[in-house]
Z-matrix of the N, CA and C atoms (Angstrom, degrees):
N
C 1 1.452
C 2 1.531 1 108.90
N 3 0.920 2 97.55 1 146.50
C 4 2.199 3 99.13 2 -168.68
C 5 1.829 4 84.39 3 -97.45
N 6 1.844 5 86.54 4 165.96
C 7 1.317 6 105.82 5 -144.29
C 8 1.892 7 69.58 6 -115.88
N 9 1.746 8 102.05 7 137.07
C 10 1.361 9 116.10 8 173.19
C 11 1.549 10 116.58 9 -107.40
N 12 1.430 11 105.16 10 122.37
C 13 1.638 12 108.68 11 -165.01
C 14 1.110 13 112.99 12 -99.34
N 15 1.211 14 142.97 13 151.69
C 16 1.092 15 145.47 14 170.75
C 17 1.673 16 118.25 15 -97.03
N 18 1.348 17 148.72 16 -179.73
C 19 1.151 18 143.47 17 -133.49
C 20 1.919 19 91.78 18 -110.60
N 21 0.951 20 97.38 19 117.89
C 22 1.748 21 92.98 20 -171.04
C 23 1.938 22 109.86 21 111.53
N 24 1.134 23 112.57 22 -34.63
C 25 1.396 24 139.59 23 166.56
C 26 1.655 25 110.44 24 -11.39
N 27 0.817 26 121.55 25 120.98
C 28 1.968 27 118.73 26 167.09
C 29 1.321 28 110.17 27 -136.97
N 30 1.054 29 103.21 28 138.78
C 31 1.302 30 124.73 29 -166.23
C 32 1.847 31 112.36 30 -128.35
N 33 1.279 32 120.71 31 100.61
C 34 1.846 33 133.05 32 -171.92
C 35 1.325 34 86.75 33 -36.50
N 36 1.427 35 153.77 34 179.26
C 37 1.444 36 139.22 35 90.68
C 38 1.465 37 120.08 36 -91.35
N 39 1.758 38 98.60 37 -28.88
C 40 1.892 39 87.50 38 168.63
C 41 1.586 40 120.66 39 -81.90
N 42 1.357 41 107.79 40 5.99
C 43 1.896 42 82.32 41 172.01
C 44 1.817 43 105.87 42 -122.69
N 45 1.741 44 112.08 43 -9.60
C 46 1.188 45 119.65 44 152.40
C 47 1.492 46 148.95 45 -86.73
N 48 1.368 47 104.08 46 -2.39
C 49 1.359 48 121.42 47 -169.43
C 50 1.854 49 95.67 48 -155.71
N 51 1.485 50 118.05 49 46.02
C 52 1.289 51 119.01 50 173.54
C 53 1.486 52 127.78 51 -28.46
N 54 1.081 53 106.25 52 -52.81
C 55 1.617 54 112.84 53 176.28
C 56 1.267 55 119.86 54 -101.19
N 57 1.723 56 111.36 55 37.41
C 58 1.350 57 113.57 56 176.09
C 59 1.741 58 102.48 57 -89.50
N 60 1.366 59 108.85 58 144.98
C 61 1.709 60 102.41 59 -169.55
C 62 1.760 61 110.86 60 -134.50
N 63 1.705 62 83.72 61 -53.22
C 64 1.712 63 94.37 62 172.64
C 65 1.679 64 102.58 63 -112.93
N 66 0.970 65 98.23 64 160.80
C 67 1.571 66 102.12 65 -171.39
C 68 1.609 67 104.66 66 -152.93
N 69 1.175 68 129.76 67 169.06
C 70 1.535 69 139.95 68 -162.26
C 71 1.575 70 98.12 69 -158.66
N 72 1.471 71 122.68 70 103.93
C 73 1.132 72 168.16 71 156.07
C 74 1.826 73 110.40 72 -47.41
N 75 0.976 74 139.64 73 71.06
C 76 1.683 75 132.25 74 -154.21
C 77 1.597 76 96.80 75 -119.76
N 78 1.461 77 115.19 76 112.00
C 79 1.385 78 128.40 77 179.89
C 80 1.598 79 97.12 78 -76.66
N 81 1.484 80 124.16 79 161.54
C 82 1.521 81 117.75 80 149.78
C 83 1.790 82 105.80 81 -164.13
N 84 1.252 83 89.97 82 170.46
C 85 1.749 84 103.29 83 -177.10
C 86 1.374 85 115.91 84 170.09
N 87 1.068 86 114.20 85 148.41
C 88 1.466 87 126.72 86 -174.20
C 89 1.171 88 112.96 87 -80.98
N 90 0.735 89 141.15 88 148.32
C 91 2.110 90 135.84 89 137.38
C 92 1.015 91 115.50 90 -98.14
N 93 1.626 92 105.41 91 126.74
C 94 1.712 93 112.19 92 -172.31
C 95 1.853 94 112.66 93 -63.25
N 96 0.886 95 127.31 94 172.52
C 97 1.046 96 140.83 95 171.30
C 98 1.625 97 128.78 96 -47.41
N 99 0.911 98 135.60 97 116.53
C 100 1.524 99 149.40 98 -130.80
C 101 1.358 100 144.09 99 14.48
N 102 1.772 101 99.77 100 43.22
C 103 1.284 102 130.29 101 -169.50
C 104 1.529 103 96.00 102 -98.87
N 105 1.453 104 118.68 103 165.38
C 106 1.576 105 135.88 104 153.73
C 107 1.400 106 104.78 105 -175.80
N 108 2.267 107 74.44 106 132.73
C 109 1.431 108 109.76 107 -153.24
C 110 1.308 109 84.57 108 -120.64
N 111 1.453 110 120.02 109 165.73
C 112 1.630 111 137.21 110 162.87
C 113 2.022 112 91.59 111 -131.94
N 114 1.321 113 111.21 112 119.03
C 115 1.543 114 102.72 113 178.31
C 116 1.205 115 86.24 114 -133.23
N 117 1.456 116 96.10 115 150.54
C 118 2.186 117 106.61 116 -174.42
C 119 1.269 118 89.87 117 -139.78
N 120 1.430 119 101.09 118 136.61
C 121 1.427 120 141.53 119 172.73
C 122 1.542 121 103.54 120 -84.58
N 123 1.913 122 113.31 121 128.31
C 124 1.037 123 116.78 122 156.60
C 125 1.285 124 123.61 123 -145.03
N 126 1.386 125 107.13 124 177.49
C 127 1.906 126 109.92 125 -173.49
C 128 1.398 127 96.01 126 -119.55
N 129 1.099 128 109.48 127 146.02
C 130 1.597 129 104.32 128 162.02
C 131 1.800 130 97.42 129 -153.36
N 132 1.918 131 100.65 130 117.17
C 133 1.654 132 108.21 131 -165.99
C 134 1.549 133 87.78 132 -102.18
N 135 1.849 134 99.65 133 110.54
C 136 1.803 135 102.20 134 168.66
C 137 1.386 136 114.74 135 -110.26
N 138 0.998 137 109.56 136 163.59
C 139 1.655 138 115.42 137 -172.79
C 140 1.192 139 105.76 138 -81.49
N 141 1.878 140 111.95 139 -166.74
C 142 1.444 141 112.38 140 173.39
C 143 1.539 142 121.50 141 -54.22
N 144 1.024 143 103.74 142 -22.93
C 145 2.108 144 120.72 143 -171.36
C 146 1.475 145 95.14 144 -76.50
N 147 1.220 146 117.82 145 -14.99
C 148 1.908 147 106.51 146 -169.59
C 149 1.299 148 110.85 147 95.71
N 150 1.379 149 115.00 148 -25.52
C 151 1.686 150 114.33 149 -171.02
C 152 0.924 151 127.99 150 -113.66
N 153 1.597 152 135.05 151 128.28
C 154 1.708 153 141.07 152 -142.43
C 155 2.107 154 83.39 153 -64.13
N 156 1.332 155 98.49 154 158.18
C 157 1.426 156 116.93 155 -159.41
C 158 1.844 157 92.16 156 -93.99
N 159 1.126 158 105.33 157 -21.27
C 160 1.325 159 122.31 158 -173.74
C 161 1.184 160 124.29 159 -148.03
N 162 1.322 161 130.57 160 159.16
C 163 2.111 162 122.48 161 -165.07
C 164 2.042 163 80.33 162 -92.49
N 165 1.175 164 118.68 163 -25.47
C 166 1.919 165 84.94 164 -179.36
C 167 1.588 166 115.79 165 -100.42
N 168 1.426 167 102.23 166 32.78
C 169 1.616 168 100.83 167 -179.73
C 170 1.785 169 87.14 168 -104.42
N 171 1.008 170 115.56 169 15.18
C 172 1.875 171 117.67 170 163.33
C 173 1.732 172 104.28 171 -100.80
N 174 1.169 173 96.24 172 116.07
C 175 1.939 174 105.58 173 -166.84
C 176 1.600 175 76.32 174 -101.37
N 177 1.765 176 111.04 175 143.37
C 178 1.277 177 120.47 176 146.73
C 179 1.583 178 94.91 177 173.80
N 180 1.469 179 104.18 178 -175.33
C 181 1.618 180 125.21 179 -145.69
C 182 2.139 181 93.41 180 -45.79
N 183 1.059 182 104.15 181 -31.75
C 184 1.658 183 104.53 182 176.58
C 185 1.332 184 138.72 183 -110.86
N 186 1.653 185 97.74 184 18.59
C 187 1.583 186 112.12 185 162.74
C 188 1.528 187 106.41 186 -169.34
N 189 1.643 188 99.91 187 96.37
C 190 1.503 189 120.88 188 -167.52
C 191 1.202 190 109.80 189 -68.20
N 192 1.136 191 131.08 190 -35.46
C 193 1.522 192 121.54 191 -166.80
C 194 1.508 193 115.04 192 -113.52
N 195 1.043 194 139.42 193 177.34
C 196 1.807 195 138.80 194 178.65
C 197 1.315 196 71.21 195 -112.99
N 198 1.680 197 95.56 196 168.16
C 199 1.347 198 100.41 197 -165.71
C 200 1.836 199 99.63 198 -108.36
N 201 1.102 200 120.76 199 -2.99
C 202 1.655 201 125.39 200 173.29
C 203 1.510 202 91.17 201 -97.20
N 204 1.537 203 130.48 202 33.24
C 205 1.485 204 130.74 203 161.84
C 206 1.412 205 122.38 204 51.32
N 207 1.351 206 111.10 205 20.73
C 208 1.359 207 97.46 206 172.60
C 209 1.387 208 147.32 207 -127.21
N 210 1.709 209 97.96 208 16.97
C 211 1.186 210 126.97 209 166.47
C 212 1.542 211 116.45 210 -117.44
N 213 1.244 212 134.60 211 125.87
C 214 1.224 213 124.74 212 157.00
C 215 1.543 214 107.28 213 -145.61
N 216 1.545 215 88.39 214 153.23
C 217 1.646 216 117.82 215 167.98
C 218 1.266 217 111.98 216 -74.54
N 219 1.221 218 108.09 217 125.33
C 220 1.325 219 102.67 218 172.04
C 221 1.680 220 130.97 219 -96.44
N 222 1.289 221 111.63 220 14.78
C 223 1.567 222 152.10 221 167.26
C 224 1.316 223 133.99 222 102.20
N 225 1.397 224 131.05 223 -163.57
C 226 1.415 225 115.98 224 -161.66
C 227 1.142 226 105.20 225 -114.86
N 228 1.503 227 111.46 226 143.47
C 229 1.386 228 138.39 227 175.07
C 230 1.617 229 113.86 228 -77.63
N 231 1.064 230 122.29 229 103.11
C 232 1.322 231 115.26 230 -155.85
C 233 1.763 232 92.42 231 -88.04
N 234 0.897 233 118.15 232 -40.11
C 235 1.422 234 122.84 233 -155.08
C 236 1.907 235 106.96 234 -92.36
N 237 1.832 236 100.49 235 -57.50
C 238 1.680 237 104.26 236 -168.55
C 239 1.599 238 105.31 237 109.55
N 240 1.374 239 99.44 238 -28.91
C 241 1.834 240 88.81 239 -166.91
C 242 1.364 241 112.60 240 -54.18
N 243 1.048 242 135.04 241 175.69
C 244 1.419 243 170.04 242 140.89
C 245 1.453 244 118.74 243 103.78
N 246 1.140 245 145.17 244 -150.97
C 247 1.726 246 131.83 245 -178.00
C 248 1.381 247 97.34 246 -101.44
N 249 1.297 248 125.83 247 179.08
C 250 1.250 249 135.44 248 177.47
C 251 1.928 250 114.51 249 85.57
N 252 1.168 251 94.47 250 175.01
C 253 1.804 252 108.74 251 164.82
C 254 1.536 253 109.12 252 -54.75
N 255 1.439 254 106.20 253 115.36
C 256 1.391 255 115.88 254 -172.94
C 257 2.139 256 99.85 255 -84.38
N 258 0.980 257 100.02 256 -12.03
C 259 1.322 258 104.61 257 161.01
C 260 1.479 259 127.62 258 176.11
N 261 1.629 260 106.19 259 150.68
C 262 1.431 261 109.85 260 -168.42
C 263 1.463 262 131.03 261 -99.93
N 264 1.424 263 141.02 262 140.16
C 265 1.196 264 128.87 263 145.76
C 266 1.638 265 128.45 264 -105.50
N 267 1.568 266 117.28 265 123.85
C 268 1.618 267 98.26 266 174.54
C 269 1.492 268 121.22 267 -104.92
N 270 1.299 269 127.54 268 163.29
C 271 1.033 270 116.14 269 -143.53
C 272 1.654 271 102.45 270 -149.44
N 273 1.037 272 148.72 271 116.50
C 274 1.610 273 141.60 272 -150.23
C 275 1.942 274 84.61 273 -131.55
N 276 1.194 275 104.43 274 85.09
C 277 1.986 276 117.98 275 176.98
C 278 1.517 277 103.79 276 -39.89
N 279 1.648 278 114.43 277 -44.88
C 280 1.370 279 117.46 278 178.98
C 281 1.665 280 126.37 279 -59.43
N 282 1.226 281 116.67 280 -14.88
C 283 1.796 282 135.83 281 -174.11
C 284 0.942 283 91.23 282 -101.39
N 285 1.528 284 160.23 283 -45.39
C 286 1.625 285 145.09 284 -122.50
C 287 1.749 286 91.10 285 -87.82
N 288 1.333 287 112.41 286 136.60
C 289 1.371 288 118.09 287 -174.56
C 290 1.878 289 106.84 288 -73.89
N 291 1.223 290 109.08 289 136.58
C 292 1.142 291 131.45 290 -163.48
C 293 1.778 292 116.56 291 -54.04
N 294 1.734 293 96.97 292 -10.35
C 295 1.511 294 103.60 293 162.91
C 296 1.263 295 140.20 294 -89.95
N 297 1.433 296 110.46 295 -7.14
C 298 1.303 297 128.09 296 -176.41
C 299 1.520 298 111.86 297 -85.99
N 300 1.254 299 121.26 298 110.73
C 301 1.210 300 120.32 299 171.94
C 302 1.203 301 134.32 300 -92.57
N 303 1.554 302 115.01 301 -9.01
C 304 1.929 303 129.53 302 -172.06
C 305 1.427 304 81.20 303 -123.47
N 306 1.483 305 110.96 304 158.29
C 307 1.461 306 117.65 305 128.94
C 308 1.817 307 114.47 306 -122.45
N 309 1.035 308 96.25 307 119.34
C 310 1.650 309 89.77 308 -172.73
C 311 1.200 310 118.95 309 -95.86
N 312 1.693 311 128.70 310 120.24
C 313 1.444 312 111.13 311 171.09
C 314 1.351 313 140.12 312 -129.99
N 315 1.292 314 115.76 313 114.75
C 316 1.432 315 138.76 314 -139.95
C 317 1.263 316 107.50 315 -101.87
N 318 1.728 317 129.58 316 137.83
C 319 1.344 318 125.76 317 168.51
C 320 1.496 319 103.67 318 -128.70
N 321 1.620 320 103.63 319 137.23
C 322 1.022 321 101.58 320 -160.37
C 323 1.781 322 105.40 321 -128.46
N 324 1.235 323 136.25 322 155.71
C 325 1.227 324 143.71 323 179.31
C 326 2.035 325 108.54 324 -71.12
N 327 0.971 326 113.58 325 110.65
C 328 1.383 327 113.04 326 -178.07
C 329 1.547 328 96.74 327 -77.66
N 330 1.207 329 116.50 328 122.30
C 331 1.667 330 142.82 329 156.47
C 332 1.847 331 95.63 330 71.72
N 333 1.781 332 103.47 331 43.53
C 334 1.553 333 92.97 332 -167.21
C 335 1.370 334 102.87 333 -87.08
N 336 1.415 335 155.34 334 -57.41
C 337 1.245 336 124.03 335 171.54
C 338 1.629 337 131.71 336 -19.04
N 339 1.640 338 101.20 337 -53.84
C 340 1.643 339 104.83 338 -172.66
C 341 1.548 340 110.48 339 -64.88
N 342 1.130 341 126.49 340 -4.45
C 343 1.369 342 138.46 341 -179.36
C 344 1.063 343 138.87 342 -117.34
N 345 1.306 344 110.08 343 6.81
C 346 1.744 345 151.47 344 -172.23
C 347 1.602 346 90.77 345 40.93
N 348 1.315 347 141.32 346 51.37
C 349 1.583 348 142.64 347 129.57
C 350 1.550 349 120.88 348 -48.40
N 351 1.133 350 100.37 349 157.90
C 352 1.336 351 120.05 350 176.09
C 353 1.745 352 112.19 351 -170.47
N 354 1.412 353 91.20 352 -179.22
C 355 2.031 354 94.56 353 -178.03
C 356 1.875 355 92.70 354 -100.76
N 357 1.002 356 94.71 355 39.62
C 358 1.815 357 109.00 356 170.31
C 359 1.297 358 103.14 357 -105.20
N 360 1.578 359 125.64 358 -27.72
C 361 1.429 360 114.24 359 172.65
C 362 1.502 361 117.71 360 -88.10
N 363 1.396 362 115.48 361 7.51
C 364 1.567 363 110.36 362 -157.77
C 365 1.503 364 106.32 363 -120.70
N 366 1.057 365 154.58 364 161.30
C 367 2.062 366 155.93 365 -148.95
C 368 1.454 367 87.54 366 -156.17
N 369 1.201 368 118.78 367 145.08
C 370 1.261 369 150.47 368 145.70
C 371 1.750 370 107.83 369 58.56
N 372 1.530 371 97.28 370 69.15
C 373 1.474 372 84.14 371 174.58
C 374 1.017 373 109.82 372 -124.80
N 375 1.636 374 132.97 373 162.40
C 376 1.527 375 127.37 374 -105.53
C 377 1.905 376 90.16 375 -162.94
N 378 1.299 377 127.15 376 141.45
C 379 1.457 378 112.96 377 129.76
C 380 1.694 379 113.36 378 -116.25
N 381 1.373 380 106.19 379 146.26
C 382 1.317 381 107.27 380 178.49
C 383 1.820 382 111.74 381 -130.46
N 384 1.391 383 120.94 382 145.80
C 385 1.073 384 119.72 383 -160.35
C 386 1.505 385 99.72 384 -118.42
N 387 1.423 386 135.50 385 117.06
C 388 1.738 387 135.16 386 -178.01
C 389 1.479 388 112.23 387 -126.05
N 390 1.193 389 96.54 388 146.03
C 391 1.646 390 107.03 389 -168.21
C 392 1.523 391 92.04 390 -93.79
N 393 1.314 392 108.04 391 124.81
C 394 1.421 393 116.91 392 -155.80
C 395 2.050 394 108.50 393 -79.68
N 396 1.630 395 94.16 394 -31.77
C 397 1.764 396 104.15 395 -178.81
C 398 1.462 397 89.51 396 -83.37
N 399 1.311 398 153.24 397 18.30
C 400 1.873 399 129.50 398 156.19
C 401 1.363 400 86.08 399 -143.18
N 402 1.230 401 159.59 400 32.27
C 403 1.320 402 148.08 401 152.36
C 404 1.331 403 93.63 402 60.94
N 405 1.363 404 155.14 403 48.15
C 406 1.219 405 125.57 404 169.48
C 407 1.373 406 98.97 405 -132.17
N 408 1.756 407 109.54 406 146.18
C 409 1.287 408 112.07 407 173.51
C 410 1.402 409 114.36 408 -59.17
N 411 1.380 410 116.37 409 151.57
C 412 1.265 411 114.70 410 174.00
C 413 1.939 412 91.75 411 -108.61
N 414 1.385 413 124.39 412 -102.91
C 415 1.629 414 125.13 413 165.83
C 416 1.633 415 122.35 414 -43.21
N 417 1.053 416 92.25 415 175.48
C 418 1.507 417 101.63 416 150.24
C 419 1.878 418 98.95 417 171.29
N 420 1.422 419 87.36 418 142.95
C 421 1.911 420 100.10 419 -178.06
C 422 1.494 421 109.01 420 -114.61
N 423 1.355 422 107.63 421 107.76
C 424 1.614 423 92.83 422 176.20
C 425 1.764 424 110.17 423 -94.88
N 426 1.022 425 83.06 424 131.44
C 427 1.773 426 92.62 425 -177.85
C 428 1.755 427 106.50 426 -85.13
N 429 1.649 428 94.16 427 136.55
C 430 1.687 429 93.43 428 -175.71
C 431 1.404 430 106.01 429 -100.96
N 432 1.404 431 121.87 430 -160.05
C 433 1.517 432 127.35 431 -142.34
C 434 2.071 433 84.80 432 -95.71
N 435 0.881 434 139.35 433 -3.33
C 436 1.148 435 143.24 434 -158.96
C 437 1.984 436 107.46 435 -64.94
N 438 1.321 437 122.06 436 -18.08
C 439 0.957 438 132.06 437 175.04
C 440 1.957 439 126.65 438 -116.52
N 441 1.497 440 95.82 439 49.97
C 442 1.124 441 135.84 440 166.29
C 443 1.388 442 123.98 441 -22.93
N 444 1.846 443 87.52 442 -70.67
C 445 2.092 444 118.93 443 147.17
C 446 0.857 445 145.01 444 -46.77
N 447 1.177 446 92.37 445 -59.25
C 448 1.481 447 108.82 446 -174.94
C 449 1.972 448 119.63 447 -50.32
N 450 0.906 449 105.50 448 156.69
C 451 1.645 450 125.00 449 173.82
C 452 0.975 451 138.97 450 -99.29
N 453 1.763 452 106.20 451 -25.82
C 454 1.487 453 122.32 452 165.36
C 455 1.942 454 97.56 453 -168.14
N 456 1.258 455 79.50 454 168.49
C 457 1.796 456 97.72 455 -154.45
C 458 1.681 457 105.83 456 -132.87
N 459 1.306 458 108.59 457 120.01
C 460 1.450 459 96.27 458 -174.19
C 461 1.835 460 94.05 459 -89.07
N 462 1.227 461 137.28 460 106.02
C 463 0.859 462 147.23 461 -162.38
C 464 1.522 463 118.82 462 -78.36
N 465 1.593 464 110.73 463 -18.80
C 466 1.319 465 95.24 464 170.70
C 467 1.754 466 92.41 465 174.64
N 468 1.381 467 121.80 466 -160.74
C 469 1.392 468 111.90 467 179.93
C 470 1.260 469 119.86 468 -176.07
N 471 1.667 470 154.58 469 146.12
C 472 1.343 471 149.71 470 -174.27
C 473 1.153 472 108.01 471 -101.11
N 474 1.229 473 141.54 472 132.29
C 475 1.133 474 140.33 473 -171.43
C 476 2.031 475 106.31 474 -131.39
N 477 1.816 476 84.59 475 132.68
C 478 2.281 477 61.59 476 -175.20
C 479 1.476 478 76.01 477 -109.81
N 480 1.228 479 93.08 478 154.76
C 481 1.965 480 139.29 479 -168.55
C 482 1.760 481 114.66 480 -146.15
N 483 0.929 482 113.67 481 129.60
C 484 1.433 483 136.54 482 157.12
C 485 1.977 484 88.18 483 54.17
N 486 1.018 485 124.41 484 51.50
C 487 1.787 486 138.71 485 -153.73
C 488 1.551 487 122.04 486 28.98
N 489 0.998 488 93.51 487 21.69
C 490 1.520 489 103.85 488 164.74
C 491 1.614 490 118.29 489 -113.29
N 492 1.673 491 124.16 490 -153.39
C 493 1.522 492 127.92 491 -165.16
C 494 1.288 493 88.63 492 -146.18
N 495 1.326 494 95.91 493 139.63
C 496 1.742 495 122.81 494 158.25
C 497 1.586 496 114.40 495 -104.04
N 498 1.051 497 135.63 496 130.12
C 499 1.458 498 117.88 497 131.17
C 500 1.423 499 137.42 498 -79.40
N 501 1.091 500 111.02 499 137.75
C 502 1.691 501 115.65 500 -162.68
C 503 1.791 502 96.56 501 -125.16
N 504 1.139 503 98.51 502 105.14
C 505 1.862 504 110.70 503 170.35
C 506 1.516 505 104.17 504 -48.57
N 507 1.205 506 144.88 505 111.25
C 508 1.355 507 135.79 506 -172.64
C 509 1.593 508 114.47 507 -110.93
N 510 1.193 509 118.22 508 -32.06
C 511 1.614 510 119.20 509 165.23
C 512 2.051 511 99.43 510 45.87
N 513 1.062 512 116.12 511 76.19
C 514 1.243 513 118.99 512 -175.18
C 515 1.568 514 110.16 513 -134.76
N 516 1.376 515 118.83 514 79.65
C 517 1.527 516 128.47 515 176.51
C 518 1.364 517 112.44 516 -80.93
N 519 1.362 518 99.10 517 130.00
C 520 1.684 519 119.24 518 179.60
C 521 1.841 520 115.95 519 -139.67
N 522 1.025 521 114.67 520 165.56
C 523 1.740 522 122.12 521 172.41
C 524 1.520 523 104.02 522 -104.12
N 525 1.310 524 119.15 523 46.86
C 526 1.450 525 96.26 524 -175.07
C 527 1.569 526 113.81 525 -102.06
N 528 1.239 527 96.36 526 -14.41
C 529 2.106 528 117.17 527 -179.85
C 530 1.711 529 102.60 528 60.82
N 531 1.159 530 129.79 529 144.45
C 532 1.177 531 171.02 530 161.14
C 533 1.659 532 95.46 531 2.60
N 534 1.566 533 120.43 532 -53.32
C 535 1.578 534 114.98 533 176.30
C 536 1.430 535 105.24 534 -76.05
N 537 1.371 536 125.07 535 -39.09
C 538 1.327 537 136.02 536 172.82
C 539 1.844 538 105.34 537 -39.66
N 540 1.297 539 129.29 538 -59.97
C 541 1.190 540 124.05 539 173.53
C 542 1.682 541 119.16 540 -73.96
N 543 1.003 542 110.16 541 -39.58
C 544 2.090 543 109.92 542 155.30
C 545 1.084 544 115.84 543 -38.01
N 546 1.290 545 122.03 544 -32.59
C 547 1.538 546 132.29 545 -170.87
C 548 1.415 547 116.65 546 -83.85
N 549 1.236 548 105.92 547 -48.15
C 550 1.364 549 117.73 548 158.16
C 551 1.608 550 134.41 549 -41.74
N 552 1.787 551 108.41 550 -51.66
C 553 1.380 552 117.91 551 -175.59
C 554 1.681 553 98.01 552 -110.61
N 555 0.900 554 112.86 553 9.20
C 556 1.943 555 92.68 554 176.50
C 557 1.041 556 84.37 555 -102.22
C-alpha cells in the first residue's frame, strides 16, 4: 500500500524501499471544465551549489534524457485529457551522476501569466512515485487547492542523504513560469 504524504512530507527510499532502483515519477491533474491548459513537467538535477552541473541535466518537453542516462521524460502532454498520469518521468537512482544532489520536479503552466492561467483552473493534482520492476506505488502527494495563483508548482523533490534518496513532498507555488525557474538553477 503506498505511503500518503502530506505537504512538507519525506519519505527514506534507501532504508524503506531498499531495493528500490528504477522508479516512475507520474504527474496528474484535472482541468476543470471549459478550461485549456498545456502544463510541462520538468526535472532539473542540481548539485550541492543548487545549480544543474550542466544545461542538459534540466529534463523537460525539449531535452528528454540527462545525459549520465538516468532521468528521462517520457514526453509532453499537451492537452491532460484522459485518467491516469498526465505525464511521466523515469528515473534509474543507480545512474544519476554522483554530483547531483536534488532532483527537483516542477510543473509548470505553459504561457500562464500571458493567459491569465493558473493551478486555479486544475482539481486533483497529484505526484506519485512507482517502483517500476513490481508496478507498485510506493508515495503519492496529493496537492490541495492552495495554489490557486500560482503558475507553476515545484511539486515535490529527491534528495540524496546519508548515500541514499529521500522524497520530500514540496508543494511550493510560485509565478515565476518555466524561464523564471531556469533562472534560478542554471
Amino acid at each position: 500500500m503506498a505511503i500518503s504524504l502530506q505537504k512538507g512530507g519525506r519519505f527514506n527510499l534507501s532504508k524503506k524501499e531498499p531495493t528500490l532502483k528504477k522508479i516512475m515519477i507520474g504527474l496528474g491533474w484535472e482541468v476543470k471544465a471549459g478550461a485549456t491548459l498545456d502544463l510541462d513537467a520538468s526535472v532539473f538535477m542540481v548539485g550541492a551549489n543548487g545549480k544543474l552541473p550542466a544545461d542538459e541535466y534540466f529534463v523537460f518537453y525539449n531535452n528528454l534524457k540527462s545525459p549520465d542516462g538516468a532521468v528521462q521524460h517520457t514526453g509532453d502532454n499537451r492537452t491532460g485529457a484522459g485518467e491516469g498520469d498526465d505525464e511521466m518521468i523515469l528515473a534509474n537512482l543507480d545512474l544519476i551522476n554522483p554530483s547531483v544532489q536534488e532532483i527537483i520536479i516542477t510543473v509548470t503552466i505553459h504561457d500562464g501569466d500571458q493567459r491569465n492561467h493558473s493551478f486555479g483552473l486544475l482539481s486533483d493534482a497529484y505526484i506519485r512515485l512507482v517502483n517500476v520492476d513490481t508496478g507498485n506505488e510506493v508515495l503519492r502527494y496529493n496537492l490541495g487547492n492552495e495554489f490557486s495563483e500560482a503558475t507553476d508548482v515545484e511539486f515535490g523533490k529527491l534528495v540524496r542523504e546519508d548515500g541514499g534518496w529521500t522524497f520530500v513532498a514540496s508543494g511550493i507555488g510560485e509565478r515565476k513560469g518555466l524561464q523564471g525557474l531556469v533562472d534560478i538553477y542554471a
